[in-house]
N, C-alpha and C positions, 0 to 999 in steps of 0.2 A: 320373276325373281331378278330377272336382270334389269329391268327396273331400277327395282329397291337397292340393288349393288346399286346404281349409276348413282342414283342420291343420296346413297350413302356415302360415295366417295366426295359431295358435293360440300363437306360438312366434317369440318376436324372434330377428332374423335371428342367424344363428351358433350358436344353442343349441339343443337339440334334446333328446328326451325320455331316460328313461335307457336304453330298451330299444332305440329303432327309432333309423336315422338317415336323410338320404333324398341319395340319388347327385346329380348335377347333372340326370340326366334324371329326377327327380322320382320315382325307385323306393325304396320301402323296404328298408333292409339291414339284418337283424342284426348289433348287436356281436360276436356269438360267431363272425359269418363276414367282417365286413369288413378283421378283420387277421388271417384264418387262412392269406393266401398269403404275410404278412409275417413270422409265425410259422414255416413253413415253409423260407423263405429265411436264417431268424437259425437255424434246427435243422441246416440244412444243412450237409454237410462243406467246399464247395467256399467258399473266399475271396471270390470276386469277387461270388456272391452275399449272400452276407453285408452286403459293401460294397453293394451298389446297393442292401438291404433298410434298412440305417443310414441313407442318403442321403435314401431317402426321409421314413424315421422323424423324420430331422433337420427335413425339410423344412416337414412337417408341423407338428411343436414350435414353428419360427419365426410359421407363419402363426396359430397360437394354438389348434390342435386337440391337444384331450386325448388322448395316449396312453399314460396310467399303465399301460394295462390290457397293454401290451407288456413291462414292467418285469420281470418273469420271463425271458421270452424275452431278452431285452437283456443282463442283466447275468451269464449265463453264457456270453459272448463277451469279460468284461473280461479273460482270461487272454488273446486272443487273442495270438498272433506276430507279426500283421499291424500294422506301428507305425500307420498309416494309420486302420485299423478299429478298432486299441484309443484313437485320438486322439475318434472318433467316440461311442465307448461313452460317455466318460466325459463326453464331454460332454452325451449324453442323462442320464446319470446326476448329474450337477449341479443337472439341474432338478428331478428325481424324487425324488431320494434323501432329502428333509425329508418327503414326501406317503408314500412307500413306505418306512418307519422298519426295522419291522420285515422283509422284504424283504433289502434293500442290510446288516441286522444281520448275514446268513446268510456276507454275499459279506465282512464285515469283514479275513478273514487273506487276501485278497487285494490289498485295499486296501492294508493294509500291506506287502504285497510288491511291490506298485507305486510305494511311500514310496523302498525300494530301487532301482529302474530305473534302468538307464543314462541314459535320456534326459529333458534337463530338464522339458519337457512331461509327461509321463507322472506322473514325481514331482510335479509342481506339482498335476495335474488331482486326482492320489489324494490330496492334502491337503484339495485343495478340497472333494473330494465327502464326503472323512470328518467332515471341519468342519460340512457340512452336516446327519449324522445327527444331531439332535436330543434325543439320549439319553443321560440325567445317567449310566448305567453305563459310558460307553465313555469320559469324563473324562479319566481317567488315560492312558487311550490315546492321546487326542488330545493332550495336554499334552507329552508325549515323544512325539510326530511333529512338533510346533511345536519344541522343543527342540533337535534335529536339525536341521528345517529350516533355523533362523533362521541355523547356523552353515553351509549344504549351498552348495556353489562357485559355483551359477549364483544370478543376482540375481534372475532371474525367480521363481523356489524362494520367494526370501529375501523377494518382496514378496506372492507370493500366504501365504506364514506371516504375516504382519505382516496380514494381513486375517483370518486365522482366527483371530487373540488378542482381539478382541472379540467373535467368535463365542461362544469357549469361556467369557469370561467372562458373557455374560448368563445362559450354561449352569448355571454355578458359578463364584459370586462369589468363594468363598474360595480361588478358586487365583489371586488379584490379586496376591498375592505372588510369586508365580513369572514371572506375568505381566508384569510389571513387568520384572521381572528382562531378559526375553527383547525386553523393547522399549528399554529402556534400550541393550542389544545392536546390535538395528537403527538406532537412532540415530546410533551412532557406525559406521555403514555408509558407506562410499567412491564408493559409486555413486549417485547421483541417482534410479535409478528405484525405489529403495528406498525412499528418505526419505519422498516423498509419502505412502505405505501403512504407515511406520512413525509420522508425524507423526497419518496418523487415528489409528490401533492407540492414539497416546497420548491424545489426544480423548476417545477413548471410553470407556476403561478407566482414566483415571488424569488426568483433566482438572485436578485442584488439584495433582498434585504438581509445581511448576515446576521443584524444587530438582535433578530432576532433569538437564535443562535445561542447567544453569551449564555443564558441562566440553565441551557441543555446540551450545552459542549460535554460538558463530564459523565453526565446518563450515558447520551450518544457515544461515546467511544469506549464506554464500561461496555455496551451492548451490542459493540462493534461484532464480537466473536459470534455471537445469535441467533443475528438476525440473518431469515435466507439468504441464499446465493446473489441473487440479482441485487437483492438492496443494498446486501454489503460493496455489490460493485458503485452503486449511485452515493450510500452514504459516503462511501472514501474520497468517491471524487468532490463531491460539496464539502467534505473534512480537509480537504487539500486547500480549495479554495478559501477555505477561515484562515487556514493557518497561513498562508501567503499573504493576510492581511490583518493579523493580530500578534506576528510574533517575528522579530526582527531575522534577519537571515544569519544562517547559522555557524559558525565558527569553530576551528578546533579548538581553541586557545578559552572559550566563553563557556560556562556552563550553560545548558536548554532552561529555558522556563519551563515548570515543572505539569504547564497544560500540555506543553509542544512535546514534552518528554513520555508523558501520559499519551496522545495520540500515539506514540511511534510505538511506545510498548504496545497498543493494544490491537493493534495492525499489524505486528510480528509472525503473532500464530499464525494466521492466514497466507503465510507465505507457502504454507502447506496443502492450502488446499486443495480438492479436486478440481474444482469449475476455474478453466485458465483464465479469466473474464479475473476471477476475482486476484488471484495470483500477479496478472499484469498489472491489476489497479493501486496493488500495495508496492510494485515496483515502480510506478510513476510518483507515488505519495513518497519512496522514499529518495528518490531520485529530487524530487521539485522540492522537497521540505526537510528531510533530515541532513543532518553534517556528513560532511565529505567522506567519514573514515567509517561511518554506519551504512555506506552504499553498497559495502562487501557481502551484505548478507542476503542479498536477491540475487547474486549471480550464479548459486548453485540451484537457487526455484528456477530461474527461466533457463537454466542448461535443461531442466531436468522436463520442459515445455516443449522441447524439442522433440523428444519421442511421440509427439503427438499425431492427427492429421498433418498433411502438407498446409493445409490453409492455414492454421497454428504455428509451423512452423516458418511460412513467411512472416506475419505478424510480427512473432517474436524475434526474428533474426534483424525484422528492421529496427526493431526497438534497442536490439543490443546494439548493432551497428551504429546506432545514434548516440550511444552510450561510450561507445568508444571514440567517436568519431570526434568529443565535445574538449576532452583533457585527455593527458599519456596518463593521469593516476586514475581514470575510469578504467581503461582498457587492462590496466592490471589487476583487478578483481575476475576478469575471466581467462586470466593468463595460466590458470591452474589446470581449466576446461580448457585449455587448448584444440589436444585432438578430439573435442566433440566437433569441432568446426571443420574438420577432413570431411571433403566432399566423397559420396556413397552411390555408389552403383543406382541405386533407385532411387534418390532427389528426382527432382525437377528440374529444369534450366532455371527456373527465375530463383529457387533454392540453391543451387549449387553457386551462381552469382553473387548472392550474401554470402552464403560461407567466404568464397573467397576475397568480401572486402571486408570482413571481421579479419581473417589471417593476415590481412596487410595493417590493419590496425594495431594486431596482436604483435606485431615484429619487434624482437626487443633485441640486443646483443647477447642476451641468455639463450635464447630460444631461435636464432633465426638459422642458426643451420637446418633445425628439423623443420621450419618453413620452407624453407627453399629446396629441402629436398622431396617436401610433398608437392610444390609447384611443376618439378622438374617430371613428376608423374604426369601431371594436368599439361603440361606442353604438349605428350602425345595422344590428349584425347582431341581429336577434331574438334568439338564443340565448345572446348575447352582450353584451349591452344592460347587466342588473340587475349583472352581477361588474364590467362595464366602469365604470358609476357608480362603483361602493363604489372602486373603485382608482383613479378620479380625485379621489375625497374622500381618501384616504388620500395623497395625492402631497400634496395641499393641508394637509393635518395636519403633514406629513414636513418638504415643504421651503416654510417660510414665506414666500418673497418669489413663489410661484403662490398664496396663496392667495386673494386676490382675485380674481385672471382664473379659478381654478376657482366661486369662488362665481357668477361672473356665468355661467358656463356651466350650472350645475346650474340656476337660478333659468331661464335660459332655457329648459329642457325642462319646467317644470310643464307649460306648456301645451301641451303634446303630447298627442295623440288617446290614447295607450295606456299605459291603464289601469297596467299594471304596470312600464313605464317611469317614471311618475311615481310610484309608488309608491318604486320603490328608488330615485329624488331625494329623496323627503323622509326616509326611512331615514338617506342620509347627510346631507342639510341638519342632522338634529338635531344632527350630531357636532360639522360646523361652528360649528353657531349655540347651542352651552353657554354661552358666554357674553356674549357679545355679539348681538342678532338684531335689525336692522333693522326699523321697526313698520311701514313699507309691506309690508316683505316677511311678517311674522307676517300682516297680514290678509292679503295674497293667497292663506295656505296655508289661514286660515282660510273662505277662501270654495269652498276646494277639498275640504271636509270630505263632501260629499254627494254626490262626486263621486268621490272617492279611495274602494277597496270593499276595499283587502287589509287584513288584521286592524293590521299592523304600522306599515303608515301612518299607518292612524287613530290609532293606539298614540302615534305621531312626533309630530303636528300637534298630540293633546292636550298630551303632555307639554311640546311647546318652548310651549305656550301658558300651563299652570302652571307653566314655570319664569321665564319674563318676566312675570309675570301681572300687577306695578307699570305693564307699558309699556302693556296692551289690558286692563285693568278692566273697559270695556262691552263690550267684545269675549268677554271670557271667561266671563260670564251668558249670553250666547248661544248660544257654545259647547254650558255644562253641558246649557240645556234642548232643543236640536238632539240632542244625545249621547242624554239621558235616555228621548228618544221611543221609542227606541229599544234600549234599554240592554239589554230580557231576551235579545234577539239577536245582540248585540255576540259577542263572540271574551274570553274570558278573560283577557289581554294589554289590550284595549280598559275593560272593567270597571274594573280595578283601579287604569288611568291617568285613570279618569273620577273614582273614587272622591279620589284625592289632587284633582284639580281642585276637587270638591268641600269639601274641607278647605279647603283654601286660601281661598277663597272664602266660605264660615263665618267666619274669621279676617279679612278684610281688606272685605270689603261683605255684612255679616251682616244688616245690613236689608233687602236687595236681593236677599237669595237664603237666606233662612233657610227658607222652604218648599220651593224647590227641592232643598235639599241634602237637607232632612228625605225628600222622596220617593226622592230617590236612592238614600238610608242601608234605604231600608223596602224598597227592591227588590232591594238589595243583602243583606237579611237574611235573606231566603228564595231567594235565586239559588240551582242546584244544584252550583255548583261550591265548593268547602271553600274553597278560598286566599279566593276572594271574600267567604265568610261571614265569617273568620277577620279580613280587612282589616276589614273593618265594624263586627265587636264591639270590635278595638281602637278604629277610630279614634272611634263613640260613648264609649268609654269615656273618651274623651280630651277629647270638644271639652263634655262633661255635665259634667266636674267640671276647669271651669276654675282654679278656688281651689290644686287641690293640684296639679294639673300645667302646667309651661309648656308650652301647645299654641304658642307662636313658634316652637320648633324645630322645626317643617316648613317652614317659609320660611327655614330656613336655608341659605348657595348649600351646592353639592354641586362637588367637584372635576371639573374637565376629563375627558373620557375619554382615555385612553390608546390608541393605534393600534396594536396588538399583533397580532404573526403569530401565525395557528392552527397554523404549524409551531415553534414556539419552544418549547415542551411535547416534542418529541420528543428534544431533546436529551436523555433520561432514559435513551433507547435506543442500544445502540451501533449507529454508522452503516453502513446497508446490511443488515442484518437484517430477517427480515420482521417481530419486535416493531417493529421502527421504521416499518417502511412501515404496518404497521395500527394505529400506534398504541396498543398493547396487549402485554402480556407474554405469549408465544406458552410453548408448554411447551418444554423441555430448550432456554431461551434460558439462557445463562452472562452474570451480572452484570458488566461492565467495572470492575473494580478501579479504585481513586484511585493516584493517583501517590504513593509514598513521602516522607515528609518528612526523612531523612535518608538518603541512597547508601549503600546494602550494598555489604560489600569487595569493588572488584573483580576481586581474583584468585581469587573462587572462577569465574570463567571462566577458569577453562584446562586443558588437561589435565592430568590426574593426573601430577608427577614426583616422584623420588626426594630427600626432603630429607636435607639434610647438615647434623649440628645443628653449631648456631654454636659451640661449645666447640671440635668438634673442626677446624674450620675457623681458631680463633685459635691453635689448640697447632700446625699444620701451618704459618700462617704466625711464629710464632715462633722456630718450629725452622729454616725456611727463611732468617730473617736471622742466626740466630745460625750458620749454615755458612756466611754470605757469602755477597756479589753473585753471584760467577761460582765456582758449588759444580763441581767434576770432576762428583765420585759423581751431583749432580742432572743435571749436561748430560749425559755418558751416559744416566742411564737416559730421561730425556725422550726423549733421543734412539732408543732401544731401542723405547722405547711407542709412539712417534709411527711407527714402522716396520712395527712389530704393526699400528698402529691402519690405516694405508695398506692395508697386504695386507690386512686382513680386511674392509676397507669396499670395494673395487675386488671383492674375493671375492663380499661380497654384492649388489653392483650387477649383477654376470654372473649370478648368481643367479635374481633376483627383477625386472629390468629395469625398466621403466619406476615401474610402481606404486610400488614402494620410492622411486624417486626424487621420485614425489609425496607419499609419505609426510613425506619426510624434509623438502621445504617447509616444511611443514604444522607439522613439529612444531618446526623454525626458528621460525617465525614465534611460536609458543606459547612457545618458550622466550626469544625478546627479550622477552615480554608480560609472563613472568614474571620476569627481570632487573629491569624496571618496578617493578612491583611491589614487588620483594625491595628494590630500591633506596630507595623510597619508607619501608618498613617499617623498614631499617637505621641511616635517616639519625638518626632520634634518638639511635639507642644511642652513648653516650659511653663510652668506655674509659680509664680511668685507670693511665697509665704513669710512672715514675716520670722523671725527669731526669734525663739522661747527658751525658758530654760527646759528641757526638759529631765520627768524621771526614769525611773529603769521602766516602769511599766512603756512609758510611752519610747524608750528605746528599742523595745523588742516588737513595737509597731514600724518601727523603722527598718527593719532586717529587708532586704532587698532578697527575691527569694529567686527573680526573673531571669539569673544569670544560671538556674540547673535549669536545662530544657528537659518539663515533662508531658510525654505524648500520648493521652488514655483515648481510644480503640473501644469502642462498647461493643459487646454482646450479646448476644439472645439468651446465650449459653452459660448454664453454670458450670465454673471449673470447678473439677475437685482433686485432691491432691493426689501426688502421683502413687501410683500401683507398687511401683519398687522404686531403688534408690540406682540412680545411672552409673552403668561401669565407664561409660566411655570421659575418660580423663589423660590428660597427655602435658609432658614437657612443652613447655613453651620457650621455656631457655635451660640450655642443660648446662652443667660443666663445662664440659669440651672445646664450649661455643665460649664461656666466661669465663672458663678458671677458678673461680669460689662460688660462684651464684647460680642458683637451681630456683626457677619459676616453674608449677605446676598449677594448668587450668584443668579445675573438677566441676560440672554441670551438675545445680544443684534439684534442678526439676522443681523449684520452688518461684512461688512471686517473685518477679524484681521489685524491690526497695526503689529501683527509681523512676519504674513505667510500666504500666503492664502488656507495652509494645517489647519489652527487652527478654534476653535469655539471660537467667542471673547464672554466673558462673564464680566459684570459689577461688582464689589464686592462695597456693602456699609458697612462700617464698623461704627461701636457705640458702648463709651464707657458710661456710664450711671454713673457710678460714679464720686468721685471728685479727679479725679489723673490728675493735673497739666500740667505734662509731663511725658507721654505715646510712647512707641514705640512698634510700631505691625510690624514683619516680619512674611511674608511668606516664606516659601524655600519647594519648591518640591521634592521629594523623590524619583520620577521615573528619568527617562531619559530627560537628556536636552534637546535633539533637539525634547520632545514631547512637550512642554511649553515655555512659554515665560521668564522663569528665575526668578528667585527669587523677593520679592519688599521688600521695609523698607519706613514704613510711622512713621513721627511723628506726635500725635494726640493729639489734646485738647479735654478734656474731655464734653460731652453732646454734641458734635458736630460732624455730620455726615462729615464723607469723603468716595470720591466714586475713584475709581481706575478700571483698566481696564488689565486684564492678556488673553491670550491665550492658548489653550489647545489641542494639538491633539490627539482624543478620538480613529484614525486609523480605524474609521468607525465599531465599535465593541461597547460593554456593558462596556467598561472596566470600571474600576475606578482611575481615577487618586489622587496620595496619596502623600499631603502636611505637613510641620510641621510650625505651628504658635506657634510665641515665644512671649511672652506681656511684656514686661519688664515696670516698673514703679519705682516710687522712693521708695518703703517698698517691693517690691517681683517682683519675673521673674517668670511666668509658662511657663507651653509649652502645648498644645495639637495637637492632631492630628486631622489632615482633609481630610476628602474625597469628590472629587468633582467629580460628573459623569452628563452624559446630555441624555435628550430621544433622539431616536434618530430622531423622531422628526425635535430637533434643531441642528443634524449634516448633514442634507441636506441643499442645498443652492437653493434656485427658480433660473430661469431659460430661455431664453426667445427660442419660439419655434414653428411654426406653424405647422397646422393639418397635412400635409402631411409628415410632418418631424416626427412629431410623428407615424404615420403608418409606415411609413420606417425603424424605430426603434424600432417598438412593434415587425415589424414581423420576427425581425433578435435577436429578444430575447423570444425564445420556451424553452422547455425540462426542464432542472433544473434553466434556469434562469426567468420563470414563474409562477405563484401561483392565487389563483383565493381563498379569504376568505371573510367569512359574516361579515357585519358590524351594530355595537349598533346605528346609529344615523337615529333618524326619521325625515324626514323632513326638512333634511340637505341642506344650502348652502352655497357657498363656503368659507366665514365667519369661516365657523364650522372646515372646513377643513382647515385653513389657524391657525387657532385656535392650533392645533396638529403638524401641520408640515410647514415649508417654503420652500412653491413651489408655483406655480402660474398656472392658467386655462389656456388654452388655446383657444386663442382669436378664437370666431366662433364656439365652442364647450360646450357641456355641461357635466362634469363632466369627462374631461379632464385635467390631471395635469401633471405638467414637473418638476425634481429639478434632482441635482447630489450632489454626495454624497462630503461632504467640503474637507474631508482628501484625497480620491485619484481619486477623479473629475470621478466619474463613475455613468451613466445614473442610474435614478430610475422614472422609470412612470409610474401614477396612472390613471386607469379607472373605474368610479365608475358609479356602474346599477343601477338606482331609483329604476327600478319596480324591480330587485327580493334580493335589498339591498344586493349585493356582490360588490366587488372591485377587480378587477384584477389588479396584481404587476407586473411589468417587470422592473428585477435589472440585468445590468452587475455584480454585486457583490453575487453570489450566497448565500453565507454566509451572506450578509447582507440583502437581500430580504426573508431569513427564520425569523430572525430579526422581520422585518419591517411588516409582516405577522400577527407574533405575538403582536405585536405593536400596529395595528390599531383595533384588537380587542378588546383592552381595551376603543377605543374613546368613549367618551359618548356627547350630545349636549351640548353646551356652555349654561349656564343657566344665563348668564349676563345680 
């Protein structure tokens, strides 16, 4: 036994020789016999042992024991029957099959018949493990199994391909082109769990080509919210990278380009989320890419990163640190979290460090009493003392109206028993005292020269004495020959600040110290250090031949020092990286692009469609007036097409159900983009017609229609009209505010007349006084195409008039903000108006049955569900139609369907009698946090 201890000690734990291994009772086994029952069990005919012999084999692989040496035995059970036993094989064969090349080469045409498999697993695993042969001959094989895959029905298929295209290319680079090809594919992939693994695949294989990118920039950031954790960290970073090269840099003063505006929205949410990976990545995106006054909203996520591990919370402290370190209006978005940055009994040293160069960041004239009074703690921690100086000298540099009360503080701790507490006082004293230094105070430092023992201090007390050397002249002969006694001992740092004293002092009491300086210079010529020898010869060279040099310009002043963060340098890195965290250029780091000086077109964001060249677009509308308004032969056949067009689209809807119906959003929405666009591009072009007479018919071909902006939004969904009629109506201008004139906005729950993106709302207007002839304009003050346009009513006075405008609210709180003008015969005023709606009344009811609604509850989980208590007792549906327009669902009870008016996106409500909660399920993430909010204010209708 003693023995086997001895050889056991011979052999770090886990490893063991190549030949022997030893059991837990300390027995030596042969390799050749300790998998010969496992051997046996993989030869056998019977299934079930097979399976218990995998099980274990598996088991084994997890805890980290070698069983290459089973690789034989193994992968002639990959043909198994058994779906269970072949799920098993391949997955030992994932880990082997790069170690065992030649091996797994033999088992290749089965592999590929497992590419074939019915079941997704099976195909997925035999890619994986083919990917993993490491063999430039099998190339071509693997390139058509990727090929296949990338198009094969299951996603899971389509993401483990999207991981073997940067396999194959380290393999051989020169099938980048095909490669490309095949990821270009994945990109425009419908499913989320794709994108992640198609977003690396582009990473790694194809990092510069963005241009790829254009026609999947707006999928990709719709599906930002999605997709897993990890991808979303990789997608954001290569979404950082576009947008630092498609979208000029950003401005307060400029409105976003509305793709730049889209990333940042869809990046928002995630500042919430759990995995800090992802968290940090929307804080660099909005750090490198959004406008200066959008940076405020990551500094309550990464305060809130702090409560984390320690390794988390270095990460993040160095990233805010850089944050502040860059501008004084960064450092103010965390000026709120202040005391999160008080240093805690249980930091770390390299944590408590950051906190305190974020608090010298944070110093503002607001706040720097309560800094300095949490410093003035940190001075009496030992460990804590020398950083806590330097950061009340730097509060004192920062914010001028402390810098007095900090000098009287530092000046009080010379006299402190410990040695290197006063050391790092006079360190910073020097900063303070560049220009101005008190001569009580210069001699007290100078009496502390033989007493002060760190190289740097000594360094401090000479230099502030040769920089004031006019105010302490017999003070600083004293100095020199205190220094001198001592000089071949000194510290390097120390020498070289003795040697300037000495200059100076040649220069300004050279009777008084010419021998001094002379021994100095002779000690200083044979010191062993170079920089010292090198100071010497110059400055003999200097002060010997007065005639031809002006030796005055060493007493010339020297500027102020500057208080500069040692994080201000890492702005060079992009933020959240490890180059940034270590300060250094790490390998396969990607440089962060400048921002564009002039905007690339942005309709190369959109999908690819079919252009109709303009020629033949002018000979169609030419031909179209010269048949006349109302052509027969045209309204037939329109009429014929549109008949065609119905039956074949209701055909493909039974078809292809749901999916298609989100295809066809999707490609709405690309096709207004590109209306945009085309619009944009057209308006120059001038066409020259000649002069006709015309008549009234052909006048009302002339009506220019392009000055109302309207914005139609398709749906899947039919709306149907609302359940009840909306209580909620409110003054918009009342008396009090005008004096005669009374605006009430009433939500009509009905179509807008001018888009089916708008809330139509009723305005009754009354003027109560005796003004004859009155005119009320309204004119909106936001964006046209959110409203229905300005109105001008002329009103007789006591009598009510009612009018009807539109509003798109963009499914938000917004406010929208009008100016009403009252013109009358003795005065014109103006007020302002604002009109906002619950949202409530930006949902549209809906029509929809039970099944339809489970099919849609269960495809909206995670962040697009929410589950909150509700005030109404005894509620029915009345109550709920009361608050919002949406409608029950036929057959159910306390079932509701509506979509949201502005961008037609699902919201369903399920509300529990018994324990009074309401489950939300919103496509609109952002608007179901909303809507959350919302219904907990309902209370019962008391009518």
């Amino acid at each position: 036994m003693l023995a086997v201890q001895i050889m056991r000690m011979a052999y770090a734990e886990g490893l063991t020789t190549p030949e022997i291994e030893y059991s837990e009772g300390g027995i030596m086994v042969d390799n050749k016999t300790r998998f010969a029952d496992l051997r046996e069990m993989l030869d056998s005919s019977k299934e079930n042992l097979k399976m218990d012999a995998m099980k274990r084999v598996i088991s084994m692989v997890a805890k980290g024991k070698d069983c290459s040496e089973l690789f034989p035995a193994v992968v002639k059970n990959v043909a198994a029957k058994n779906l269970e036993l072949k799920k098993l094989v391949y997955v030992y064969l994932v880990r082997y099959a790069e170690e065992q090349q030649e091996l797994a080469l033999l088992s290749i045409s089965t592999f590929q018949r497992g590419l074939k498999d019915h079941n997704q697993l099976i195909r997925a695993s035999a890619l994986r493990v083919l990917s993993s042969i490491r063999v430039s001959m099998i190339a071509p094989v693997m390139m058509l199994a990727i090929k296949e895959a990338v198009r094969d029905m299951s996603a899971y298929v389509r993401k483990v391909a999207a991981h073997a295209i940067p396999k194959l290319f380290s393999l051989e680079p020169e099938l980048q082109p095909q490669l490309i090809e095949c990821i270009d594919f994945l990109l425009g992939d419908k499913r989320t769990l794709v994108l992640g693994s198609a977003v690396y695949a582009f990473e790694e294989t194809c990092p510069d080509q963005l241009q790829l990118l254009h026609k999947h920039y707006r999928s990709l950031c719709r599906a930002l919210v999605d997709v897993d954790e990890w991808g979303q960290v990789i997608m954001i970073s290569l979404l950082t990278r576009y947008a630092r090269t498609q979208f000029v840099a950003p401005k307060n003063d400029n409105p976003l380009d509305p793709d730049h505006f889209l990333l940042l929205q869809s990046a928002k949410p995630l500042l919430q989320n759990r995995n800090c990976s992802v968290v940090m990545a929307v804080a660099q995106l909005f750090y490198h890419v959004a406008p200066p006054q959008q940076l405020s909203i990551v500094s309550k996520a990464l305060v809130r990163l702090l409560s984390g591990p320690r390794e988390v919370q270095y990460v993040v402290l160095v990233n805010i640190a850089t944050i502040c370190a860059v501008s004084d209006s960064n450092s103010n978005i965390f000026e709120p979290y202040l005391k999160s940055f008080f240093v805690r009994n249980g930091d770390s040293m390299h944590v408590k460090l950051l906190k305190l160069q974020i608090l010298k960041s944070l110093a503002t004239e607001s706040n720097v009493q309560i800094v300095l009074k949490e410093l003035q703690t940190y001075v009496k921690m030992n460990d804590l003392a020398g950083p806590a100086i330097e950061a009340i000298g730097h509060c004192a540099l920062q914010v001028g109206a402390v810098a007095e009360l900090c000098l009287t503080g530092l000046v009080s701790l010379i006299a402190n028993s410990n040695e290197e507490l006063v050391s790092s006082v006079v360190v910073v004293l020097k900063k303070l005292l560049h220009q101005k230094a008190p001569l009580s105070l210069l001699v007290r430092l100078l009496r502390l020269i033989n007493s002060i023992k760190a190289p740097s201090a000594r360094a401090c007390v000479i230099w502030l004495v040769s920089t004031h050397i006019n105010q302490v002249r017999g003070y600083s002969i004293d100095l020199l020959r205190i220094v001198a006694k001592t000089f071949a001992s000194e510290a390097e740092i120390v020498k070289l600040q003795t040697l300037n004293l000495a200059v100076k002092l040649w220069v300004l009491e050279r009777e008084k110290s010419e021998l001094l300086v002379q021994y100095v210079l002779q000690l200083a010529r044979y010191d062993k250090s170079y920089d010292v020898r090198d100071r010497c010869r110059f400055i003999r060279n200097l002060i010997l031949r007065p005639k031809k040099l002006n030796i005055t310009l060493l007493l010339s002043e020297k500027p102020s020092p500057i208080s500069q963060s040692q994080f201000k340098d890492r702005e060079l890195y992009q933020l959240g990286t490890l180059s940034h965290l270590l300060n250094q250029k790490c390998s396969n780091y990607k440089e962060l692009p400048e921002f564009c000086e002039v905007q690339p077109d942005p309709c190369a964001r959109k999908d690819p469609e079919i252009v109709i060249p303009q020629n033949t677009l002018i000979k169609e509308e030419t031909t179209n007036l010269n048949k006349g308004f109302y052509s027969s032969d045209t309204c037939e056949d329109e009429t014929d097409e549109s008949d065609d067009d119905e039956e074949s689209e209701s055909s493909n809807l039974d078809e292809t159900g749901d999916s298609e119906s989100d295809e066809s959003e999707d490609e709405s929405e690309d096709y207004e983009s590109e209306e945009e666009c085309n619009g944009l591009q057209s308006s120059n072009v001038v066409i020259n017609t000649p002069n006709v007479t015309k008549n009234d018919m052909d006048l009302l071909l002339d009506l220019d229609f392009s000055s109302v902006s309207i914005g139609i939004v398709n749906s899947k969904w039919k709306r149907t009209s609302a359940m009840a009629p909306s209580d909620n109506s409110y003054e918009i201008l009342s008396p009090t505010q005008t004096g005669d004139l009374s605006i009430k906005a009433i939500f009509t729950r009905s179509p807008s007349l001018f888009s089916n993106t708008m809330v139509s709302i009723d305005l009754e207007i009354f003027i109560s006084s005796n003004n004859n002839n009155s005119t009320i304009s309204l004119i909106p003050l936001d964006d046209s195409k959110n409203t229905s346009g300005p109105i001008h009513v002329n009103i007789i006075s006591k009598t009510l008039y009612k009018t009807n405008i539109g509003i798109n609210f963009e499914d938000t709180v917004k406010v929208s903000k009008w100016k009403c003008i009252w013109e009358c015969e003795t005065k014109k005023n103006e007020f302002a108006v604002e009109i906002s709606a619950p949202l409530g009344e930006q949902v549209e009811a809906i029509e929809m049955s039970k099944v339809q609604f489970d099919s849609e509850a269960s495809k909206l989980t995670g962040m697009y569900y929410s589950k909150v208590p509700i005030n109404l007792d005894k509620w029915t549906s009345f109550d709920i139609y009361h608050h919002c327009n949406c409608k029950l669902i036929l057959g159910t009870e306390g079932y509701f369907a509506a979509e949201t008016v502005a961008n037609k996106q699902l919201l369903l409500l399920k509300f529990d009698t018994n324990e009074k909660n309401v489950e939300i399920f919103s496509e609109n993430v952002l608007f179901g946090n909303l809507f959350a909010n919302y219904i907990q204010t309902w209370k019962n209708n008391t009518r």
